[in-house]
Structures are given as structure tokens and as C-alpha cells.
N, C-alpha and C positions, 0 to 999 in steps of 0.2 A: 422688148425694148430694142429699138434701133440701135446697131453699133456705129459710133462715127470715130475719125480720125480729123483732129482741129487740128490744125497748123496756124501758132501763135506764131505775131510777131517777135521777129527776134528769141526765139525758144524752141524747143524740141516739140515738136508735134504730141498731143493730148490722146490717148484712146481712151472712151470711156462709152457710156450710153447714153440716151437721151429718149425721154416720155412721147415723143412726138418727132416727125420730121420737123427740120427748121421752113420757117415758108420766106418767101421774099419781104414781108411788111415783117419780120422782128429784128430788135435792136439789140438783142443780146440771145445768149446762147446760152442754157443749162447745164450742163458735163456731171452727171452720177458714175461713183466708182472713176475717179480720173486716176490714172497710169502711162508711163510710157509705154510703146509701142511695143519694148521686149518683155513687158509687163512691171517691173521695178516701178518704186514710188520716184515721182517729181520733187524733183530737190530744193524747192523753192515751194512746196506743201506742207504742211503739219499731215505727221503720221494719221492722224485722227479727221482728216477731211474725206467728207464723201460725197459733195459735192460743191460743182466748181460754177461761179456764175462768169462767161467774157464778154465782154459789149464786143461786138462784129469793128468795130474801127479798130481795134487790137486783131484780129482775126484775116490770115492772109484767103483760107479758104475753106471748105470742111466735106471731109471724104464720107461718103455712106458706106457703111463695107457690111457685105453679107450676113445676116445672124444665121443662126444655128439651123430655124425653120427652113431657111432659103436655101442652105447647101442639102438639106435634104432631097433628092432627086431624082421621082419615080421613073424607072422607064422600062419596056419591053424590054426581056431579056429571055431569048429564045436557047432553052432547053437541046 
């Protein structure tokens, strides 16, 4: 699952995951496992939420940031 960073309006930025990239035609945005970015829960969440639906007019932008697959990084390494 893609890892993203939402930047709500007015609010602390969301990290969580998401099923798919967002593509330009959707109106709203999914967020599984939402968290702030130090990892702590969103205080304005129920302990018991695990996922987050935002319509994009609340939404100032949304960050793609690495997962786990992608920092993994083969390279030549001469002995």
C-alpha cells in the first residue's frame, strides 16, 4: 500500500496509507491507519478509527513518500 502524507486544511498533516495512487478525476481521498506524522493518534479521531474518508476541497495537497519496497536499494558493491 502506498504511504501518503495529506495536508488537511486547517490541521496537522495525516500519514496513513492508501489502496491506490490518488489520480487527477477523484473527489475524495481514502486514508487507512491515519496517524500523525510522529505517529501519535489525531485528536480529533476515535481511538477505534482505521479509516479516514477527506473530500480534496478540505485537502491542501498530498505527499507520496517511499514505502518499504522502494527504500530497498540494490546496488554494485565492490568487494
Amino acid at each position: 500500500m502506498p504511504l501518503v502524507l495529506v495536508h488537511v486544511k486547517n490541521e496537522e498533516s495525516i500519514l496513513g496509507e492508501v489502496d491506490e495512487m490518488p489520480n487527477p478525476d477523484d473527489t475524495l481521498i481514502i486514508i487507512k491507519n491515519p496517524r500523525r506524522r510522529d505517529g501519535k493518534d489525531v485528536h480529533y479521531l476515535d481511538i477505534a478509527v482505521t479509516t479516514v474518508i477527506y473530500p480534496y476541497e478540505r485537502v491542501n495537497f498530498v505527499e507520496l513518500l517511499p514505502g518499504a519496497e522502494e527504500e530497498e536499494i540494490v546496488s554494485f558493491i565492490r568487494e
